[in-house]
N, CA, C and O atoms as a Tripos MOL2 file, in Angstrom:
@<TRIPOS>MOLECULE
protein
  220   219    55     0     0
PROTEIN
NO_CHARGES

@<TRIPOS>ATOM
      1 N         -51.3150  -53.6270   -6.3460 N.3       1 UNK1
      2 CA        -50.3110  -52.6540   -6.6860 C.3       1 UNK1
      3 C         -50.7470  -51.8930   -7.9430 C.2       1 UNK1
      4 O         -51.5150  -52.4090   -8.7550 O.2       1 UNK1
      5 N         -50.2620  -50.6920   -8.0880 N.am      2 UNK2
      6 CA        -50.7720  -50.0330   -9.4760 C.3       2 UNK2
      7 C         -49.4070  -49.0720   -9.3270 C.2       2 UNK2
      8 O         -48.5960  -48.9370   -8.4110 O.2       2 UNK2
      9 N         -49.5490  -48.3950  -10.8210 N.am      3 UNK3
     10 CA        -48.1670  -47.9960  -11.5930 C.3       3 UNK3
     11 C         -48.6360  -46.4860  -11.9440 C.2       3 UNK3
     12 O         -48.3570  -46.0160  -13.0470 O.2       3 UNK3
     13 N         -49.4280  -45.6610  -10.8820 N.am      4 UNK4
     14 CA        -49.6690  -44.8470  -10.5880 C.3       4 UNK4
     15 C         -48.0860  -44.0920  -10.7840 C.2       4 UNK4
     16 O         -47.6410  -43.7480  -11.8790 O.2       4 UNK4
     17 N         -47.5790  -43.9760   -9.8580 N.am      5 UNK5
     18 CA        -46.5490  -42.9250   -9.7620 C.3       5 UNK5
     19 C         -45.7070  -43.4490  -10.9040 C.2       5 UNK5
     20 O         -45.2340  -42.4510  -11.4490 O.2       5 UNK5
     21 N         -45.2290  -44.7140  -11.6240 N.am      6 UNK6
     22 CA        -44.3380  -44.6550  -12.8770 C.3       6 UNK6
     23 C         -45.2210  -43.5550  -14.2170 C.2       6 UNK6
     24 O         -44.6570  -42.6480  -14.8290 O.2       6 UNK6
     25 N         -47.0190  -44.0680  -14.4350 N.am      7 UNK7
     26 CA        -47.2910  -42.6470  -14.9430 C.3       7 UNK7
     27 C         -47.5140  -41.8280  -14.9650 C.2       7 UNK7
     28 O         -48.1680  -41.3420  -15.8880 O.2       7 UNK7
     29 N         -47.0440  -41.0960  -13.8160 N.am      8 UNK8
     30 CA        -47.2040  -39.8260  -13.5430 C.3       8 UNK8
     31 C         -45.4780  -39.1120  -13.5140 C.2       8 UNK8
     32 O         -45.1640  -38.0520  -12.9720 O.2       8 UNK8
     33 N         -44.7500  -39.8620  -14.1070 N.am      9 UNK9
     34 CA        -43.5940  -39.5610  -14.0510 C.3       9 UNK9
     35 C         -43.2840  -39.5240  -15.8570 C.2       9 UNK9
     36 O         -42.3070  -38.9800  -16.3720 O.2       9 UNK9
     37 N         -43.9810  -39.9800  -16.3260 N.am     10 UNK10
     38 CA        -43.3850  -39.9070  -17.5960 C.3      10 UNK10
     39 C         -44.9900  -39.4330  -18.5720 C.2      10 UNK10
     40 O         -45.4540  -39.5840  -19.7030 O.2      10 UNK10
     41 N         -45.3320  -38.8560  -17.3750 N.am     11 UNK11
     42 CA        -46.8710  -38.2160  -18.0650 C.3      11 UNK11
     43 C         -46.3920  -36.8080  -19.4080 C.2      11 UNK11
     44 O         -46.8680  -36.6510  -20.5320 O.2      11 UNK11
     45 N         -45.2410  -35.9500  -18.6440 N.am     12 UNK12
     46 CA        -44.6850  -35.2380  -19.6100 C.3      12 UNK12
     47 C         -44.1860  -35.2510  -20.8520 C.2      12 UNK12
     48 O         -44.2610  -34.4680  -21.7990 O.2      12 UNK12
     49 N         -43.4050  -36.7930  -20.5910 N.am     13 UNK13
     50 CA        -43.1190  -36.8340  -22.2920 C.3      13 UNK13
     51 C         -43.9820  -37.3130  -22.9490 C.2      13 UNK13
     52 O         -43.9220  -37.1460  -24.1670 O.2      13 UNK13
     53 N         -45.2060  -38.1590  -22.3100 N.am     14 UNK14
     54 CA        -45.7990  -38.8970  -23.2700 C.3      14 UNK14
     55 C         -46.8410  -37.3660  -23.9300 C.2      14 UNK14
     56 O         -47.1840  -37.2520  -25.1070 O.2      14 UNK14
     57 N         -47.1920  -36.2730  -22.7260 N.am     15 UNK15
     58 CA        -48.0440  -35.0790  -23.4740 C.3      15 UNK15
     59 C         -47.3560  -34.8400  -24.5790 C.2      15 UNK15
     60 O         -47.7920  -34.9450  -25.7250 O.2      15 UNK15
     61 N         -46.1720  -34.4860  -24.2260 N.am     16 UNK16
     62 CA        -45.8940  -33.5160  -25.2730 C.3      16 UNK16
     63 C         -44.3560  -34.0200  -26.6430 C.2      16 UNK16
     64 O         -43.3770  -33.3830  -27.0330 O.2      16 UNK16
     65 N         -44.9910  -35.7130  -27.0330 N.am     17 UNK17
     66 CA        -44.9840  -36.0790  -27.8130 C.3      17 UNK17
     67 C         -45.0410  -36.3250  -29.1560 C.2      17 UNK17
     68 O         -44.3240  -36.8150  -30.0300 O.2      17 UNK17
     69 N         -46.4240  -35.6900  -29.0100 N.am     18 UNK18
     70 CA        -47.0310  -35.2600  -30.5360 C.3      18 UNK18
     71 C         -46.6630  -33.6750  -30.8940 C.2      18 UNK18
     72 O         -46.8890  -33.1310  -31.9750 O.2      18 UNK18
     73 N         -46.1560  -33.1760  -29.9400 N.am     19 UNK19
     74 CA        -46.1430  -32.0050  -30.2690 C.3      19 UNK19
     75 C         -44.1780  -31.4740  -30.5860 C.2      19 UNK19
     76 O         -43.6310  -30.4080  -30.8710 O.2      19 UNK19
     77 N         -43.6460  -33.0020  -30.3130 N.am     20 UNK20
     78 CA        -41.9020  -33.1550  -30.6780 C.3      20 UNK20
     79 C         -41.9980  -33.5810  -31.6970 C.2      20 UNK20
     80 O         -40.8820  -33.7330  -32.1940 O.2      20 UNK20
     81 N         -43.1930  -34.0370  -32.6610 N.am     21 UNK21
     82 CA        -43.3490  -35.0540  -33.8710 C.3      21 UNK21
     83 C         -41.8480  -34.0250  -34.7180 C.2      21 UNK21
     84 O         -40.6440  -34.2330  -34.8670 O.2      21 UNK21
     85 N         -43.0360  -32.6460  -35.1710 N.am     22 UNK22
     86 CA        -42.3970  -32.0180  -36.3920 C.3      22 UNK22
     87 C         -41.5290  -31.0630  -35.5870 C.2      22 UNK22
     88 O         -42.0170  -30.0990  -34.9980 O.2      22 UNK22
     89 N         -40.2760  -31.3430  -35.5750 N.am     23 UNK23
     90 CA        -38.7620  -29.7530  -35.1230 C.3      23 UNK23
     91 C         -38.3950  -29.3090  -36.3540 C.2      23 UNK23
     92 O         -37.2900  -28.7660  -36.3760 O.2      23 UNK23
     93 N         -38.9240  -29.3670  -37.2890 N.am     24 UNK24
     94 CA        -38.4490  -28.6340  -38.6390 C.3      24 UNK24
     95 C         -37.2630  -29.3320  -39.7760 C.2      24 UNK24
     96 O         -37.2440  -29.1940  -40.9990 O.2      24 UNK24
     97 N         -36.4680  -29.9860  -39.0420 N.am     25 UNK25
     98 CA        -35.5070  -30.6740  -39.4120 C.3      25 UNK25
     99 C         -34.9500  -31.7300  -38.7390 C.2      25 UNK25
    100 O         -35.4770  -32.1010  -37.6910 O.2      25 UNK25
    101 N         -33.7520  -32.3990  -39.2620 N.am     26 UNK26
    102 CA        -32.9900  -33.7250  -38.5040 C.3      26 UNK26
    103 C         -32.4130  -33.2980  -37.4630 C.2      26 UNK26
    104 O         -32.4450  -33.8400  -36.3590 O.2      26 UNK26
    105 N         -31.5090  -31.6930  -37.9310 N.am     27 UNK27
    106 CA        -30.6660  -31.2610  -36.5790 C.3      27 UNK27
    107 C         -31.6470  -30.8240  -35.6030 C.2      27 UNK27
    108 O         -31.5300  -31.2500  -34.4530 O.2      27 UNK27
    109 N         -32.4720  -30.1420  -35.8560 N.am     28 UNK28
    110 CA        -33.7160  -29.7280  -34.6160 C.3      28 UNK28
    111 C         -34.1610  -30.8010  -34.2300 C.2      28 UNK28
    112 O         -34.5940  -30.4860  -33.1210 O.2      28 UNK28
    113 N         -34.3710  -31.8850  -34.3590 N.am     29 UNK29
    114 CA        -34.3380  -33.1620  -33.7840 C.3      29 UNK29
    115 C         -33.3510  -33.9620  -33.0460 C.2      29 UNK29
    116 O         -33.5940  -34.7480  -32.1300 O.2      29 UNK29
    117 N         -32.3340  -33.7010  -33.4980 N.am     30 UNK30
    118 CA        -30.6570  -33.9300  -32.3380 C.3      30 UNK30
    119 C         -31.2000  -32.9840  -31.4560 C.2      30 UNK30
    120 O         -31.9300  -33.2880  -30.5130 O.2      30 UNK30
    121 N         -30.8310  -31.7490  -31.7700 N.am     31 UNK31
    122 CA        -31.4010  -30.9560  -30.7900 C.3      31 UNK31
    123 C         -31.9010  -31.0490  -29.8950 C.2      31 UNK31
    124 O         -31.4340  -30.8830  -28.7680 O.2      31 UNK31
    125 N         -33.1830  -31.3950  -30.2520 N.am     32 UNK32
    126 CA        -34.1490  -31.3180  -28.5170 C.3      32 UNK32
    127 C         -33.6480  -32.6870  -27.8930 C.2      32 UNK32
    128 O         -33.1740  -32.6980  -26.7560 O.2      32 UNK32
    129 N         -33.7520  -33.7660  -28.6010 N.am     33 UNK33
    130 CA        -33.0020  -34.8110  -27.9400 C.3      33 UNK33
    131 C         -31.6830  -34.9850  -26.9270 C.2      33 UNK33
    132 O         -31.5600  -35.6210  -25.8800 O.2      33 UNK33
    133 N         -30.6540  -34.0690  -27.7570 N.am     34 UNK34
    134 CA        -29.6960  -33.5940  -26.2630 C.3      34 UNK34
    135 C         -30.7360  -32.7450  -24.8810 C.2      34 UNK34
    136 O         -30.9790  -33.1050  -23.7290 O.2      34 UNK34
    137 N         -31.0800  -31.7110  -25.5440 N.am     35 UNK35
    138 CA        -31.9010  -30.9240  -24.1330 C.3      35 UNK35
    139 C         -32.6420  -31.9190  -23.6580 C.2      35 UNK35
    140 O         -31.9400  -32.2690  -22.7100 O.2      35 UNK35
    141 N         -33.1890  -32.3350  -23.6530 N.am     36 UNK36
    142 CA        -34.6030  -33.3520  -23.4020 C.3      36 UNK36
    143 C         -33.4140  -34.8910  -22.3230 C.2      36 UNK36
    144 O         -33.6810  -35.6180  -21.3670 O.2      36 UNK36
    145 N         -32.5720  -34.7680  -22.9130 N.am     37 UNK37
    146 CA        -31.4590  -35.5370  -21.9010 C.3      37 UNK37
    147 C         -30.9530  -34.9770  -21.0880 C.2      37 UNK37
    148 O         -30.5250  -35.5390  -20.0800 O.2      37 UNK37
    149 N         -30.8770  -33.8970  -21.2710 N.am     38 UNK38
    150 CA        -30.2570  -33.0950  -20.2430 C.3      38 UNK38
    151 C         -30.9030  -32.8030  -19.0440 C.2      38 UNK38
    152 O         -30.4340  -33.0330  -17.9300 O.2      38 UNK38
    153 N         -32.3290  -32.1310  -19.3560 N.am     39 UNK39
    154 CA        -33.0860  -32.1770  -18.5760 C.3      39 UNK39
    155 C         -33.6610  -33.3710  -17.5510 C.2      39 UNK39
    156 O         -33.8510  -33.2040  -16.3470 O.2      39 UNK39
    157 N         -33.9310  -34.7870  -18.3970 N.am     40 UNK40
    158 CA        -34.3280  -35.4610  -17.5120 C.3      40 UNK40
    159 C         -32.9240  -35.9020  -16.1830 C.2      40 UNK40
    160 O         -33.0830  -36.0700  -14.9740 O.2      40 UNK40
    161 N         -31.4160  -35.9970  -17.1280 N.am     41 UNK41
    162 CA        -30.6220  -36.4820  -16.1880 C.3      41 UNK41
    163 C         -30.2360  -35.2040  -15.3600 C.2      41 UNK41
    164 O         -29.0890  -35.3140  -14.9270 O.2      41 UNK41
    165 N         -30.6180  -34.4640  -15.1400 N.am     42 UNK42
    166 CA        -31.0890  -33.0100  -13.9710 C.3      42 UNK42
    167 C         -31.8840  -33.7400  -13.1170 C.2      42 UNK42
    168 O         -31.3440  -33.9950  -12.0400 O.2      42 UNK42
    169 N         -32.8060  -34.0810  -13.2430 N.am     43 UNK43
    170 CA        -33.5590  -34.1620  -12.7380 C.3      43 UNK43
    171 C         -33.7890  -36.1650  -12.3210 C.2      43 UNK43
    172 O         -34.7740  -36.7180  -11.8320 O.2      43 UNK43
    173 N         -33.0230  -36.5150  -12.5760 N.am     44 UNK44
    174 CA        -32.5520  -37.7740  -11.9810 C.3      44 UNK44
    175 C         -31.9380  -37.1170  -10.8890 C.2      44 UNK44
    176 O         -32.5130  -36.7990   -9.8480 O.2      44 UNK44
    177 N         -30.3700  -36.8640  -11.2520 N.am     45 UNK45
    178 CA        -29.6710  -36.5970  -10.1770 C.3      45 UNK45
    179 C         -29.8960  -35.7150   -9.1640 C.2      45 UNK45
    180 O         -28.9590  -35.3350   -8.4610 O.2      45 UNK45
    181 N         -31.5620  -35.1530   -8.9100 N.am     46 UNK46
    182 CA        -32.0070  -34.0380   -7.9660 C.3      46 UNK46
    183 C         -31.6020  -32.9690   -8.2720 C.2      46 UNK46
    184 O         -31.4020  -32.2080   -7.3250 O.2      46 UNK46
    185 N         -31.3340  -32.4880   -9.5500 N.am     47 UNK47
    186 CA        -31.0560  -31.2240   -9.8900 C.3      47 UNK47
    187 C         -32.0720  -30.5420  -10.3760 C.2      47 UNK47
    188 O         -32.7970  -31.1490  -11.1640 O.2      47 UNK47
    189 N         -32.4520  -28.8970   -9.9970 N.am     48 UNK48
    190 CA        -33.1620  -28.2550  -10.5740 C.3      48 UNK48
    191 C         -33.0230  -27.8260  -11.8670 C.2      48 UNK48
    192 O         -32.1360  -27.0080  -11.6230 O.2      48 UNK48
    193 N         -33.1580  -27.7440  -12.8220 N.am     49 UNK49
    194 CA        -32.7680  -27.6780  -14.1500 C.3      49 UNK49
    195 C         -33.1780  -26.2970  -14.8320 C.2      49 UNK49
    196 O         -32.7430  -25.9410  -15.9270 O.2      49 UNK49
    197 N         -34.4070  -25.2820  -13.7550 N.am     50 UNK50
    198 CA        -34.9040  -24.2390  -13.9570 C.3      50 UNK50
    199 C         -33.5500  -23.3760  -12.6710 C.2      50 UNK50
    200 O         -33.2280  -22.2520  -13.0540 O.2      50 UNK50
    201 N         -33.1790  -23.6240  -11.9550 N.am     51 UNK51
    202 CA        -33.0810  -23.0840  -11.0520 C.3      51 UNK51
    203 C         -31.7820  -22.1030  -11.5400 C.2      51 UNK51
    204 O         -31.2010  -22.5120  -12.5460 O.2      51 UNK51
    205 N         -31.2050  -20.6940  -10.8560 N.am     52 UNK52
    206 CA        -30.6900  -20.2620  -11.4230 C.3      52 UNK52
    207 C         -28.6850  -20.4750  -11.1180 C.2      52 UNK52
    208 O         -28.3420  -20.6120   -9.9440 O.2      52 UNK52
    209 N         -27.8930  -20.4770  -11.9040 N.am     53 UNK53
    210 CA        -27.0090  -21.1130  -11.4910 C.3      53 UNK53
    211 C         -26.0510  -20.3140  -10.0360 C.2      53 UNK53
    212 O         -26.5040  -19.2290   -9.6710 O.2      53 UNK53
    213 N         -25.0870  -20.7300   -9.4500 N.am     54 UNK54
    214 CA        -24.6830  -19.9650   -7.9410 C.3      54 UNK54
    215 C         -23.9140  -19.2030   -8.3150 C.2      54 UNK54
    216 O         -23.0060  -19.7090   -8.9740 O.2      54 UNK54
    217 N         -23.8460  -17.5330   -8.1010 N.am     55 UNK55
    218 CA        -23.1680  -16.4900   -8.4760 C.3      55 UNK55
    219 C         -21.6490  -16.6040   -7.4040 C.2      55 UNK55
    220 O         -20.7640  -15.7530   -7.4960 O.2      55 UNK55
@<TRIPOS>BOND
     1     1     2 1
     2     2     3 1
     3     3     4 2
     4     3     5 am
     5     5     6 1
     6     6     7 1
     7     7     8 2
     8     7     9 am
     9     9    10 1
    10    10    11 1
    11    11    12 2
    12    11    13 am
    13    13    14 1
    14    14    15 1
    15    15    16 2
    16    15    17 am
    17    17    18 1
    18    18    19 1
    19    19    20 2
    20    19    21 am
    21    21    22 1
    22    22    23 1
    23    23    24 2
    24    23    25 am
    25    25    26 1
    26    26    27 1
    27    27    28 2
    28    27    29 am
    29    29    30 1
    30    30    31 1
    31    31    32 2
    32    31    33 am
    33    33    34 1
    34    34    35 1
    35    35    36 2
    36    35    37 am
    37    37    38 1
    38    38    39 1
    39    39    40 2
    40    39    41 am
    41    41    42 1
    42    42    43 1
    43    43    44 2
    44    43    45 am
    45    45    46 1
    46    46    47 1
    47    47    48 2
    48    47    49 am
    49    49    50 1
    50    50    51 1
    51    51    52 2
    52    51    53 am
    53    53    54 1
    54    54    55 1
    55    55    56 2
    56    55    57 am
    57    57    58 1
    58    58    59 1
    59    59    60 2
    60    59    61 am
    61    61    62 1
    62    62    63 1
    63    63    64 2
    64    63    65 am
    65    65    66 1
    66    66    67 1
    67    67    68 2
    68    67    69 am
    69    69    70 1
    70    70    71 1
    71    71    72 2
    72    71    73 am
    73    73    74 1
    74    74    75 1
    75    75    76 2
    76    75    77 am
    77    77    78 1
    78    78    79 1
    79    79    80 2
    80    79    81 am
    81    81    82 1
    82    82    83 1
    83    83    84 2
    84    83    85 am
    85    85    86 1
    86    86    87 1
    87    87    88 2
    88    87    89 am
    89    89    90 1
    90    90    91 1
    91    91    92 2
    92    91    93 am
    93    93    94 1
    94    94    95 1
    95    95    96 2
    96    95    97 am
    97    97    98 1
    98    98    99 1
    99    99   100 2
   100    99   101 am
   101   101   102 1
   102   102   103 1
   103   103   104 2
   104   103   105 am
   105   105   106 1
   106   106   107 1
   107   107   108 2
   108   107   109 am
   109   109   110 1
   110   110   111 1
   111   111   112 2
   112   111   113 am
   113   113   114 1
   114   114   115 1
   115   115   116 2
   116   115   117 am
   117   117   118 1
   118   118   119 1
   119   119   120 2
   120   119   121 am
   121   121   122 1
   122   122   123 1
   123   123   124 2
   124   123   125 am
   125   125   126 1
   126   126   127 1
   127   127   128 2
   128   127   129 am
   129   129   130 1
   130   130   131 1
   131   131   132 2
   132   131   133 am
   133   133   134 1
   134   134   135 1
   135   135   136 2
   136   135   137 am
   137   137   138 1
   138   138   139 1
   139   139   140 2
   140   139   141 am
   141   141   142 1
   142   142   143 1
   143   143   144 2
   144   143   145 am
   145   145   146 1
   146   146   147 1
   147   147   148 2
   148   147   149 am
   149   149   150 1
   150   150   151 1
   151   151   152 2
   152   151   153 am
   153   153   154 1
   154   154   155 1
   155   155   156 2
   156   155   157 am
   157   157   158 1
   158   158   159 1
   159   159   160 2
   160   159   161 am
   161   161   162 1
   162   162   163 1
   163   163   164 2
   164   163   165 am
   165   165   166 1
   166   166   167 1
   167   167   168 2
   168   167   169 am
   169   169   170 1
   170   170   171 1
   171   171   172 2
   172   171   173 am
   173   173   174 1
   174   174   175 1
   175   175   176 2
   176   175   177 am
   177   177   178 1
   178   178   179 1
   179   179   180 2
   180   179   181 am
   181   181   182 1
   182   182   183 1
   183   183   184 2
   184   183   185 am
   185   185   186 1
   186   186   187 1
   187   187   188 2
   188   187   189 am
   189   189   190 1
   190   190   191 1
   191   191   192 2
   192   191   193 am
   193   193   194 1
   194   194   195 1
   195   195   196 2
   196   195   197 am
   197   197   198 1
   198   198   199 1
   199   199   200 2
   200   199   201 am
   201   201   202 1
   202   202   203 1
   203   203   204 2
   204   203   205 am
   205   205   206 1
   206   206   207 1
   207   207   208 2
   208   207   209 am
   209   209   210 1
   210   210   211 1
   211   211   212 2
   212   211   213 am
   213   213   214 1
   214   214   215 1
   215   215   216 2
   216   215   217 am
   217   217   218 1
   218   218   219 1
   219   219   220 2
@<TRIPOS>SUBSTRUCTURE
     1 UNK1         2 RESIDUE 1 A UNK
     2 UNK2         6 RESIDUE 1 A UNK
     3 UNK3        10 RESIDUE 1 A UNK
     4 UNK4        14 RESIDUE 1 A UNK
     5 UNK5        18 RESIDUE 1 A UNK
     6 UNK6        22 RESIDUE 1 A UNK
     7 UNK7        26 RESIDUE 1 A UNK
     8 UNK8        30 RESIDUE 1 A UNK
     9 UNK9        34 RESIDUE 1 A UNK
    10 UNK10       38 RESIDUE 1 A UNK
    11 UNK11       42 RESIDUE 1 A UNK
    12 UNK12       46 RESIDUE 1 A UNK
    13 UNK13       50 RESIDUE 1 A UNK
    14 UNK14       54 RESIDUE 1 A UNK
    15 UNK15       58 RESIDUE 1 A UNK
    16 UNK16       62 RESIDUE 1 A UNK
    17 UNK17       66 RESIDUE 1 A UNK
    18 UNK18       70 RESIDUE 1 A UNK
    19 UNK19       74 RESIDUE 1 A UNK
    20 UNK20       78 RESIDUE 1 A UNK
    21 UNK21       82 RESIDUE 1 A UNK
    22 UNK22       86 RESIDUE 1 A UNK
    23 UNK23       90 RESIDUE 1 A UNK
    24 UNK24       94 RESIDUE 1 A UNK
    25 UNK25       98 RESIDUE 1 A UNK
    26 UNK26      102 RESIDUE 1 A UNK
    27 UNK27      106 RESIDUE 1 A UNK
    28 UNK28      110 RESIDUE 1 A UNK
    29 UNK29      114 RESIDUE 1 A UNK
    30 UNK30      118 RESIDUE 1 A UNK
    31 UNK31      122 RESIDUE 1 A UNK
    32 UNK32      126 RESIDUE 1 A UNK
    33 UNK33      130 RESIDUE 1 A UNK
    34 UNK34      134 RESIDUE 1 A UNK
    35 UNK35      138 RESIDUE 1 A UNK
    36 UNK36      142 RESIDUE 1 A UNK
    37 UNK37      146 RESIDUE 1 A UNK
    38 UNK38      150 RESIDUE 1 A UNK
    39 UNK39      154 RESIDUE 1 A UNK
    40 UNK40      158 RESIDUE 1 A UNK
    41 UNK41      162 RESIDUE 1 A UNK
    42 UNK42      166 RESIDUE 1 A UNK
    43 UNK43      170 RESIDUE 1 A UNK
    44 UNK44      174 RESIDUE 1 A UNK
    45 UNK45      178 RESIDUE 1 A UNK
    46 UNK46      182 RESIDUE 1 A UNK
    47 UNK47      186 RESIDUE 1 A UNK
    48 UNK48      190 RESIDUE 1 A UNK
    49 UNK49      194 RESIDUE 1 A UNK
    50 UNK50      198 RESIDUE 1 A UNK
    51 UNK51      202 RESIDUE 1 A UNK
    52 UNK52      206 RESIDUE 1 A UNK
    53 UNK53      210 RESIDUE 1 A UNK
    54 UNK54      214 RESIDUE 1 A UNK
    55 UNK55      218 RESIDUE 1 A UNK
């Protein structure tokens, strides 16, 4: 067995990690942390999170 598809699922956050180090501040750090939740639980629940909303 190999854990192929668990890292390829969390290949995104681990990239772009170093690059969440510095948000400028504490609140820019709440910040992305709500979005960054938001997004993944989108995308748990099969939601597109880019997609545009239904007029």
């Amino acid at each position: 067995m190999t854990n192929n598809a668990v890292e390829r699922a969390i290949r995104p956050q681990t990239l772009g990690r170093r690059n969440w180090t510095f948000l400028g501040s504490n609140s820019g750090g709440e910040h992305a942390a709500v979005f960054h939740t938001l997004i993944q639980t989108c995308l748990l629940n099969g939601i597109n999170p880019e997609a545009s909303p239904p007029t």
